[in-house]
Biopython code that builds the backbone (N, CA, C, O; Angstrom):
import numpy as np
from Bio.PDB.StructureBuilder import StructureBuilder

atoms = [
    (1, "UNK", "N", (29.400, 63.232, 91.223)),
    (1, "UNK", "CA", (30.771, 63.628, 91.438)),
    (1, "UNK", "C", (31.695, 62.542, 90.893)),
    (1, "UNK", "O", (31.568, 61.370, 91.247)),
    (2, "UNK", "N", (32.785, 63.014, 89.883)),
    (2, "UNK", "CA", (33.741, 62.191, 89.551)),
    (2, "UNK", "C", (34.596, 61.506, 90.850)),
    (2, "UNK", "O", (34.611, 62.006, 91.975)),
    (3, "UNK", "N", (35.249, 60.353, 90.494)),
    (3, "UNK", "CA", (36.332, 59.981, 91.323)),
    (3, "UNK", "C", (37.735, 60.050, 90.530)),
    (3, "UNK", "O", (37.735, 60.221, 89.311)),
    (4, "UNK", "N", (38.575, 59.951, 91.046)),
    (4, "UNK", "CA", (39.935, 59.803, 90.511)),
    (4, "UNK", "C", (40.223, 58.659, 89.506)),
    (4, "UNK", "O", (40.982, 58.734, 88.539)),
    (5, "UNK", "N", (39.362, 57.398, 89.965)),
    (5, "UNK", "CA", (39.447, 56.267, 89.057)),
    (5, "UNK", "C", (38.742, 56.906, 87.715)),
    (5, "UNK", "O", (39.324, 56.851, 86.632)),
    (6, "UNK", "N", (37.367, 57.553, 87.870)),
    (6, "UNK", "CA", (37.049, 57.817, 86.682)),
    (6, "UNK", "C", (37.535, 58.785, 85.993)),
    (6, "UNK", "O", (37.292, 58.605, 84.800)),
    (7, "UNK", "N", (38.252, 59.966, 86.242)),
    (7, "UNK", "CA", (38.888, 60.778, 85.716)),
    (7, "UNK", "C", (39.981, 59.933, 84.757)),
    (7, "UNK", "O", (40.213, 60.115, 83.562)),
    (8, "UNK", "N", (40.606, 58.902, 85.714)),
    (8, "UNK", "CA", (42.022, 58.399, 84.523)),
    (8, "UNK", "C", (41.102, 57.189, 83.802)),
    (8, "UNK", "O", (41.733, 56.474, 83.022)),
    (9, "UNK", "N", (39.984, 56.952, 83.944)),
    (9, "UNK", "CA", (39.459, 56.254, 82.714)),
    (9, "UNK", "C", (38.876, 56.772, 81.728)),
    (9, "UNK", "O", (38.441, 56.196, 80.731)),
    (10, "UNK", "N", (38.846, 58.261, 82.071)),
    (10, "UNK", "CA", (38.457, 59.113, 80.711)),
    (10, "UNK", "C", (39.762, 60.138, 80.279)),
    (10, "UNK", "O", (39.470, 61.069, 79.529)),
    (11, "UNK", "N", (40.993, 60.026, 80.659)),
    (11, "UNK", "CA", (42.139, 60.589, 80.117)),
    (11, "UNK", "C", (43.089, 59.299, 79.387)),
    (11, "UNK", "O", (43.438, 58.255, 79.938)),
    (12, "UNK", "N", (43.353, 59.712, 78.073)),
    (12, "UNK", "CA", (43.915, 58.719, 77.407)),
    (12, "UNK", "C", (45.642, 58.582, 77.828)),
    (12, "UNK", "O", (46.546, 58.710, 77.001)),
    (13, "UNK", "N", (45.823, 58.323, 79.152)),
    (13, "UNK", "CA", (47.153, 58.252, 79.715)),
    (13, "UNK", "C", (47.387, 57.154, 80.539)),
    (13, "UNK", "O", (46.283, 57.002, 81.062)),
    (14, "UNK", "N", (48.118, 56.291, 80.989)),
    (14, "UNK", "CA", (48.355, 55.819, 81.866)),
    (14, "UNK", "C", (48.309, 56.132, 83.440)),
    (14, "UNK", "O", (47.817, 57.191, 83.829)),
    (15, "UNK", "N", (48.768, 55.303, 84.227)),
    (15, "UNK", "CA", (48.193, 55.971, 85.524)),
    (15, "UNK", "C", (50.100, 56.778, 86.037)),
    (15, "UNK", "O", (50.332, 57.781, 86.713)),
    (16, "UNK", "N", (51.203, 55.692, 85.281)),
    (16, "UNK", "CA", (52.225, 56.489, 85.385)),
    (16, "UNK", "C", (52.719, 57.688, 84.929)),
    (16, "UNK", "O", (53.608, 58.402, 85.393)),
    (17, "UNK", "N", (51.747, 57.863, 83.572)),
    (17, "UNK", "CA", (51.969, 59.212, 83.043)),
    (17, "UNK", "C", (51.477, 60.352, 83.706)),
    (17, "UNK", "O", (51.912, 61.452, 83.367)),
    (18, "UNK", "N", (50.409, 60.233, 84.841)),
    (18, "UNK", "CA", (49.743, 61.125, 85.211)),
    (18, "UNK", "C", (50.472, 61.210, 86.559)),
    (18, "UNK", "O", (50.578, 62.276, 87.166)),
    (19, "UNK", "N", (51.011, 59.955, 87.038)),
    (19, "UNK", "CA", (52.218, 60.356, 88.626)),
    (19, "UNK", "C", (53.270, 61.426, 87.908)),
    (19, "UNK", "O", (53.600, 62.414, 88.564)),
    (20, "UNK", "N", (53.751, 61.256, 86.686)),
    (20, "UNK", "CA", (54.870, 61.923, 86.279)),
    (20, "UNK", "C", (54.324, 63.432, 85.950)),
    (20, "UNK", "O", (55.180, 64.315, 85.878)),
    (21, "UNK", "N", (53.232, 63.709, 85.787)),
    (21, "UNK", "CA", (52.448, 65.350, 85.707)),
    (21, "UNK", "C", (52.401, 65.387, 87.135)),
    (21, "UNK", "O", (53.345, 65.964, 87.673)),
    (22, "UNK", "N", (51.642, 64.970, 87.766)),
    (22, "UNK", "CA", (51.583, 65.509, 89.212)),
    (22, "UNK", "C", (52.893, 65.836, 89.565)),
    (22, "UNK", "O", (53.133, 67.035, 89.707)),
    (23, "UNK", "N", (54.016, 64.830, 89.780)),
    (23, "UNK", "CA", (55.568, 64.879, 90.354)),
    (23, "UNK", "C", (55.621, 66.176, 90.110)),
    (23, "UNK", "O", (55.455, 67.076, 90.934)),
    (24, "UNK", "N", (55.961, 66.326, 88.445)),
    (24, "UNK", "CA", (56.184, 67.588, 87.701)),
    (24, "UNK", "C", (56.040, 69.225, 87.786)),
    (24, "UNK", "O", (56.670, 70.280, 87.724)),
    (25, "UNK", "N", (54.750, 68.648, 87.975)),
    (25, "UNK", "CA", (54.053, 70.445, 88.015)),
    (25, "UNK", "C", (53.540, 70.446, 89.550)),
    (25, "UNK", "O", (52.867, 71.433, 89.846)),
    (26, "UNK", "N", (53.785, 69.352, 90.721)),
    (26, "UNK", "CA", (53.592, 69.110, 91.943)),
    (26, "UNK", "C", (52.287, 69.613, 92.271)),
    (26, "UNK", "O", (52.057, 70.624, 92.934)),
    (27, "UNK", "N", (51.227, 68.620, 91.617)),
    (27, "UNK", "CA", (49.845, 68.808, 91.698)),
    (27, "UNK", "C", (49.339, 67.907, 91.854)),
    (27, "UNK", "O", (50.040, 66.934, 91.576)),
    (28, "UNK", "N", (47.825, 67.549, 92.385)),
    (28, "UNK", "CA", (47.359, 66.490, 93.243)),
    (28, "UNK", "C", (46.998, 65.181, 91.754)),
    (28, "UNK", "O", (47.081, 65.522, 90.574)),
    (29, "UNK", "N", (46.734, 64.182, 92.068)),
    (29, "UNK", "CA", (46.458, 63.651, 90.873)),
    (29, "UNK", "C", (45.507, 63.639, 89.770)),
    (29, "UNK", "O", (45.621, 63.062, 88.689)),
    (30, "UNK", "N", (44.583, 64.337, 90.186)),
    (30, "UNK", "CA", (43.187, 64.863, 89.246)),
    (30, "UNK", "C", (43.188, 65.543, 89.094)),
    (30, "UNK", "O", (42.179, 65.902, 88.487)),
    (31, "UNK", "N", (44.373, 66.790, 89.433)),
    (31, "UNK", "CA", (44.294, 67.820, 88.770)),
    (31, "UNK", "C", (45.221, 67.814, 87.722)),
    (31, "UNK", "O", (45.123, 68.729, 86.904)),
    (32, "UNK", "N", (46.290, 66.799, 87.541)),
    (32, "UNK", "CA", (47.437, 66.309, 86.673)),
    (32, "UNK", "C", (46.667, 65.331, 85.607)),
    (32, "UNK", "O", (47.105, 65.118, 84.477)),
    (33, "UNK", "N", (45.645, 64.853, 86.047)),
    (33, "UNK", "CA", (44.956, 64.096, 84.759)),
    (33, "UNK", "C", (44.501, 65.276, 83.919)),
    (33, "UNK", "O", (45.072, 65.657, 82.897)),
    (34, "UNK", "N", (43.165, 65.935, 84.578)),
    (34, "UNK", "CA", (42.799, 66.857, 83.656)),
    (34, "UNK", "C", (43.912, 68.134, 82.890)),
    (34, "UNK", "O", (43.640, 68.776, 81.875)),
    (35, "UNK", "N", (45.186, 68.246, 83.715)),
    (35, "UNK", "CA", (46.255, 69.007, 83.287)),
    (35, "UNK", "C", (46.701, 67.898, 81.731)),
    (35, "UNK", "O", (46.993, 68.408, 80.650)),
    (36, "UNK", "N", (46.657, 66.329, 81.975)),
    (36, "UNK", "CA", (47.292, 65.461, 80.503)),
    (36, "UNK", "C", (46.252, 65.836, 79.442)),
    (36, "UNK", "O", (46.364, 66.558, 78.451)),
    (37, "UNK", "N", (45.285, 65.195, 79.888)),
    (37, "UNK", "CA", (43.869, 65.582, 78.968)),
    (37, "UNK", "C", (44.404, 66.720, 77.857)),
    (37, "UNK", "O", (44.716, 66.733, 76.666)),
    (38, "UNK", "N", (44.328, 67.564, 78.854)),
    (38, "UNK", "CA", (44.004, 69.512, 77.899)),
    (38, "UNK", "C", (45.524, 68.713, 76.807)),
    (38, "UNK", "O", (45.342, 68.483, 75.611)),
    (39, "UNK", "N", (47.229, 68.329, 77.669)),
    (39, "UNK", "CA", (48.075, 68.871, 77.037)),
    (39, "UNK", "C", (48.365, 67.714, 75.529)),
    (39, "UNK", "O", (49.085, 67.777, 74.532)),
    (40, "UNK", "N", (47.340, 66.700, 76.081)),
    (40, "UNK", "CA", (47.105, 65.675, 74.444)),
    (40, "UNK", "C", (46.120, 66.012, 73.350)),
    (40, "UNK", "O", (45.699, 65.231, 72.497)),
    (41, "UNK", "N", (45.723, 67.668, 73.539)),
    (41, "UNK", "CA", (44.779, 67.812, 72.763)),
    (41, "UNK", "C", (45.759, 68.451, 71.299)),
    (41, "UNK", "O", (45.309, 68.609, 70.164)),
    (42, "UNK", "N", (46.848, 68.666, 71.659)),
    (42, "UNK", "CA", (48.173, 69.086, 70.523)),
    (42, "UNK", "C", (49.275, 68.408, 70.679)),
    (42, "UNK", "O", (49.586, 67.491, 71.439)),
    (43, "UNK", "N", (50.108, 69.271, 69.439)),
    (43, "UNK", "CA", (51.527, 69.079, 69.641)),
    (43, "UNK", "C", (52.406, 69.162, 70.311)),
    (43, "UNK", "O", (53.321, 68.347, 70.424)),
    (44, "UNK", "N", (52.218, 70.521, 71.061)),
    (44, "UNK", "CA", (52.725, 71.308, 71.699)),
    (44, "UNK", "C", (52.403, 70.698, 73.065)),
    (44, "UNK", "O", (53.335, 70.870, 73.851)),
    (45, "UNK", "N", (51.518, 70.135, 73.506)),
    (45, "UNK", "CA", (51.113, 70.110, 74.537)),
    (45, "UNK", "C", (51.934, 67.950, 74.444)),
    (45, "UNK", "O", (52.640, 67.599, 75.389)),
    (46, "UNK", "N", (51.763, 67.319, 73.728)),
    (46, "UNK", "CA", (52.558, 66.639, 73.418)),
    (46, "UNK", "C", (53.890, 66.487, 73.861)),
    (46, "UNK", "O", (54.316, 65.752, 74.752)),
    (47, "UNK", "N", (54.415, 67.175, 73.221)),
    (47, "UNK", "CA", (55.944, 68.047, 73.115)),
    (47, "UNK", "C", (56.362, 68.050, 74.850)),
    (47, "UNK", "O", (57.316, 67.576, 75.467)),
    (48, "UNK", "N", (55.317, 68.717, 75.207)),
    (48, "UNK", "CA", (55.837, 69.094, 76.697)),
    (48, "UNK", "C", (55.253, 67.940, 77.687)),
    (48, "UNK", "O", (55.143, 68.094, 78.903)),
    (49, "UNK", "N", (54.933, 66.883, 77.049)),
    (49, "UNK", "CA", (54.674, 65.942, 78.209)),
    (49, "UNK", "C", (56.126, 64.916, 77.960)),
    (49, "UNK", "O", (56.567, 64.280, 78.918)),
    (50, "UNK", "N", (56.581, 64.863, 77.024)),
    (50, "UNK", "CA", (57.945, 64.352, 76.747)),
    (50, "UNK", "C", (58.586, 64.838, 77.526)),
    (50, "UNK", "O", (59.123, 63.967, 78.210)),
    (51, "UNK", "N", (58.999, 66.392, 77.999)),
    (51, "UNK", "CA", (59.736, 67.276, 78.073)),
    (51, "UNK", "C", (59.672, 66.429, 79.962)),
    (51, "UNK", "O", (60.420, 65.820, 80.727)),
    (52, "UNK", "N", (58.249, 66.948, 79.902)),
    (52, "UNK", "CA", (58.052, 66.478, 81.871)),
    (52, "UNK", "C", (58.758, 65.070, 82.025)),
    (52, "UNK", "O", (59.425, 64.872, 83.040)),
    (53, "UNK", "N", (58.625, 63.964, 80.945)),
    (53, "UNK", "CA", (59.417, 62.767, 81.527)),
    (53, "UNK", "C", (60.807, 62.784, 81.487)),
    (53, "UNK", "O", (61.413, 62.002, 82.220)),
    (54, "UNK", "N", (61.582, 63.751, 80.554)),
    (54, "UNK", "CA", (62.765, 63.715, 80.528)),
    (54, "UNK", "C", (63.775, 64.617, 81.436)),
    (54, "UNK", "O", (64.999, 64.740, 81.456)),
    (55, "UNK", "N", (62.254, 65.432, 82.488)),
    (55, "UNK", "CA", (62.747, 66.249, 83.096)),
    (55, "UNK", "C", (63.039, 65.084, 84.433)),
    (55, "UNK", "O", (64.090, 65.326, 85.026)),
    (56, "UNK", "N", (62.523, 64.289, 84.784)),
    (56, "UNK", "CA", (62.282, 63.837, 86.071)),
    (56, "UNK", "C", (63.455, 62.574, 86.066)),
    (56, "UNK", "O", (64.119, 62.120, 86.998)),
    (57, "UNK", "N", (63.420, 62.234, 84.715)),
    (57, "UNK", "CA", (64.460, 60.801, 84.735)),
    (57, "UNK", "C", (65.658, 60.976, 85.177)),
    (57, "UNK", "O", (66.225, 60.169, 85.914)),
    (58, "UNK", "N", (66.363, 62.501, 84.595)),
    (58, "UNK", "CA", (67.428, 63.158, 84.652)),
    (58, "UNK", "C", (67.442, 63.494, 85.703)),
    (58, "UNK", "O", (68.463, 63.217, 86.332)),
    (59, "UNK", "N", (66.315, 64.265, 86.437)),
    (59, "UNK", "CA", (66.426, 64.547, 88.282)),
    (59, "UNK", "C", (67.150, 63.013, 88.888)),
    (59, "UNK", "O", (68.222, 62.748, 89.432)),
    (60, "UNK", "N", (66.188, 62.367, 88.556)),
    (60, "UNK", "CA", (66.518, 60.616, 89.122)),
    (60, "UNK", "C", (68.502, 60.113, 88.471)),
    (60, "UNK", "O", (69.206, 59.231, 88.961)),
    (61, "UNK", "N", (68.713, 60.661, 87.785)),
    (61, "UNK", "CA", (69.862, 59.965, 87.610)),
    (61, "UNK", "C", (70.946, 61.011, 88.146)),
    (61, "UNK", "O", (72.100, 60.644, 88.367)),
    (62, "UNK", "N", (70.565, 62.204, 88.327)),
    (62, "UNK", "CA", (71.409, 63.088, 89.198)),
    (62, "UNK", "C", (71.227, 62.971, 90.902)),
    (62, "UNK", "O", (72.107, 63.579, 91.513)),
    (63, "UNK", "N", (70.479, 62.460, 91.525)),
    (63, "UNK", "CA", (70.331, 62.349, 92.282)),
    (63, "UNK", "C", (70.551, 61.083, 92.952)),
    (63, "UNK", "O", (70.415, 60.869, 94.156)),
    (64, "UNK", "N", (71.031, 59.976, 91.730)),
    (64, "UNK", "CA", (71.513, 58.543, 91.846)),
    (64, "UNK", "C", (70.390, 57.827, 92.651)),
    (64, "UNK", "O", (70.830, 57.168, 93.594)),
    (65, "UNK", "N", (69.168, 57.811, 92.508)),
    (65, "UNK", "CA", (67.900, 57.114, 92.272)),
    (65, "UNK", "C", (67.931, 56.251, 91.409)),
    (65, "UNK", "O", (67.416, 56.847, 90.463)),
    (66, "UNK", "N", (68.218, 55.068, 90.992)),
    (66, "UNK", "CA", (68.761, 53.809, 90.146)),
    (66, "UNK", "C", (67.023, 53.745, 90.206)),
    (66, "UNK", "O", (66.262, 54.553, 89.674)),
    (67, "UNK", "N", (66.709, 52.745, 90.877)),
    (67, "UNK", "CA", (65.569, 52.465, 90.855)),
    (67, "UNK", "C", (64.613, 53.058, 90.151)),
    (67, "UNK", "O", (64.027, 52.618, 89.162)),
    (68, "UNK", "N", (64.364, 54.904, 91.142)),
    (68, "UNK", "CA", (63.114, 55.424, 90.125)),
    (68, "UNK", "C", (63.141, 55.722, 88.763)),
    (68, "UNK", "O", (62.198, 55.770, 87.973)),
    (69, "UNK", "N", (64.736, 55.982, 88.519)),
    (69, "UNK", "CA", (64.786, 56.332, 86.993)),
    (69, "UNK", "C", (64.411, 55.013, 86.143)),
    (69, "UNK", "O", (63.747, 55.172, 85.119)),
    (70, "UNK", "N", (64.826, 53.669, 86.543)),
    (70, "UNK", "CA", (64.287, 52.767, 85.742)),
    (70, "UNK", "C", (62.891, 53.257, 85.740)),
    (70, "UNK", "O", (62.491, 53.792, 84.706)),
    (71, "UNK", "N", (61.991, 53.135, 86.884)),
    (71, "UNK", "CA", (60.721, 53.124, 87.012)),
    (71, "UNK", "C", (60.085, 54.451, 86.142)),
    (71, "UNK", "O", (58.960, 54.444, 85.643)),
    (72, "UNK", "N", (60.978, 55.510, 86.075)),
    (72, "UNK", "CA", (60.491, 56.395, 84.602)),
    (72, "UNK", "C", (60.831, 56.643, 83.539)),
    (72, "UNK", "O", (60.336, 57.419, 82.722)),
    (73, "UNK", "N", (62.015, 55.768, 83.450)),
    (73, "UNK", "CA", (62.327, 55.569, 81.873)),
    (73, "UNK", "C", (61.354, 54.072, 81.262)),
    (73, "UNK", "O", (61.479, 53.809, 80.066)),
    (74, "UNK", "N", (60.450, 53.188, 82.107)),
    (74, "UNK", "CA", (59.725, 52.448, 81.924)),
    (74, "UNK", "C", (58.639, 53.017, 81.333)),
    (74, "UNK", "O", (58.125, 52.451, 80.368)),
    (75, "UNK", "N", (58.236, 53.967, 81.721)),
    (75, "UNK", "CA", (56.914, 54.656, 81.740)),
    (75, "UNK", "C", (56.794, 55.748, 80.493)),
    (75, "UNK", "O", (55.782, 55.830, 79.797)),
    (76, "UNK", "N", (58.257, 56.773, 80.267)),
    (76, "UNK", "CA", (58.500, 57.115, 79.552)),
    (76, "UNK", "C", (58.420, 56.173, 77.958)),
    (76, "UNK", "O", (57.812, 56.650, 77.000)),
    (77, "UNK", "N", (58.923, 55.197, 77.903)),
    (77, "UNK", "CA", (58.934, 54.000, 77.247)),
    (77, "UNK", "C", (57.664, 53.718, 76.781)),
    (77, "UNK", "O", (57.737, 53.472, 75.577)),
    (78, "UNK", "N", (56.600, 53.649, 77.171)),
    (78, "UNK", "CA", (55.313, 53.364, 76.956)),
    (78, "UNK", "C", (54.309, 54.529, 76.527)),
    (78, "UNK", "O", (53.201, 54.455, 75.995)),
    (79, "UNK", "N", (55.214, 55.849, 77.017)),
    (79, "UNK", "CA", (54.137, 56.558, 76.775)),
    (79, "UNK", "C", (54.448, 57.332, 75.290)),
    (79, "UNK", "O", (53.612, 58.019, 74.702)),
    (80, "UNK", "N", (55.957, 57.046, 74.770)),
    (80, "UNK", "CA", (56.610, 57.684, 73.877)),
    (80, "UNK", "C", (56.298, 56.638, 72.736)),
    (80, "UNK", "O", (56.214, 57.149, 71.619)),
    (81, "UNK", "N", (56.096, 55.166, 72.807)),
    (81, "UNK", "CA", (55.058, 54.302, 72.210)),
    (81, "UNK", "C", (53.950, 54.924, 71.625)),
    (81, "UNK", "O", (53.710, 54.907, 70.418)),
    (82, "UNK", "N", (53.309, 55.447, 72.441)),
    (82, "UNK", "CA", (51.773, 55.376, 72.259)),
    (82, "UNK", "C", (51.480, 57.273, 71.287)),
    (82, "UNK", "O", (50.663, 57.608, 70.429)),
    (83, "UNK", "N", (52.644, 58.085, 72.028)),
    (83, "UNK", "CA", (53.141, 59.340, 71.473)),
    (83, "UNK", "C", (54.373, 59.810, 71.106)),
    (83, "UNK", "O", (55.032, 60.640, 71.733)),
    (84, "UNK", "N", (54.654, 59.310, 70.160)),
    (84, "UNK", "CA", (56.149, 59.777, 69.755)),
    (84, "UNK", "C", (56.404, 61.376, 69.759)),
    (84, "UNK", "O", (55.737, 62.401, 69.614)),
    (85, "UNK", "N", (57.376, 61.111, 69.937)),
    (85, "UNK", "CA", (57.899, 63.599, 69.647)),
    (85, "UNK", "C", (57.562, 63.684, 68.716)),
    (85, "UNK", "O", (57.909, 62.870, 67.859)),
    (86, "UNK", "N", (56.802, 64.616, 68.470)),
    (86, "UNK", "CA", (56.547, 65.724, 67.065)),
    (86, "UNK", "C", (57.661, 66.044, 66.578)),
    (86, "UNK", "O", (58.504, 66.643, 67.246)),
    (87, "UNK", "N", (57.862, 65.653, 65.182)),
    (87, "UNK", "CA", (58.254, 66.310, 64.772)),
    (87, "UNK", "C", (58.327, 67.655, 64.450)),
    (87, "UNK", "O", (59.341, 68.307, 64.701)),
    (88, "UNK", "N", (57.231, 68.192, 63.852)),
    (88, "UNK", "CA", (57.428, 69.522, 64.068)),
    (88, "UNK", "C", (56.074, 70.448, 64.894)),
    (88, "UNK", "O", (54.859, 70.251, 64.897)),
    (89, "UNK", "N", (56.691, 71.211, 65.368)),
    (89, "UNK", "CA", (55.502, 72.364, 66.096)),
    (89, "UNK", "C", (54.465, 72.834, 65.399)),
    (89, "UNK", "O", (54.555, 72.922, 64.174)),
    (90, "UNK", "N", (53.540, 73.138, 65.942)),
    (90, "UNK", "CA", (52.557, 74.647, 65.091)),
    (90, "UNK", "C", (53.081, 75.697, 65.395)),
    (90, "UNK", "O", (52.626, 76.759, 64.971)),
]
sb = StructureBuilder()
sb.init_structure("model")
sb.init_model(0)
sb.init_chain("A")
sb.init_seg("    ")
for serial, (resi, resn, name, xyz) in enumerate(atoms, 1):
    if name == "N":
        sb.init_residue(resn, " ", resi, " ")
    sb.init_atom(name, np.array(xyz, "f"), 0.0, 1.0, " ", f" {name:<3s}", serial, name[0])
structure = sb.get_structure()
């Protein structure tokens, strides 16, 4: 049986990228890893993990959360590093 540690050592994400899927789609954390997994296997799926961090930062700055929005525009930051936006779709 997997554990959670080993699940995010076989998903090429951070451990903040995968709080920001869970937050997101409000799912437990191994099911938000294997949810990153599938959505880094494209563009599209790419595309919409951008989409999830820019959804939550904006919650955080409407909701005047100073703090967490740093803490996901940090994360965002690193993960937009490692995956920039597509340019274009399939």
């Amino acid at each position: 049986m997997l554990s959670l540690t080993d699940c995010l050592d076989f998903v090429d994400l951070d451990a903040a990228t995968i709080e920001v899927i869970a937050r997101h789609e409000d799912l437990p954390l191994i099911v938000a890893a294997e949810l990153g997994h599938q959505l880094l296997a494209d563009l599209r799926g790419i595309f919409v993990l951008h989409q999830m961090h820019r959804s939550l930062i904006e919650l955080a700055a409407e909701r005047g959360q100073l703090d967490e929005e740093k803490q996901l525009r940090k994360a965002y930051t690193a993960f937009s590093r490692k995956y920039p936006v597509p340019r274009q779709l399939p």
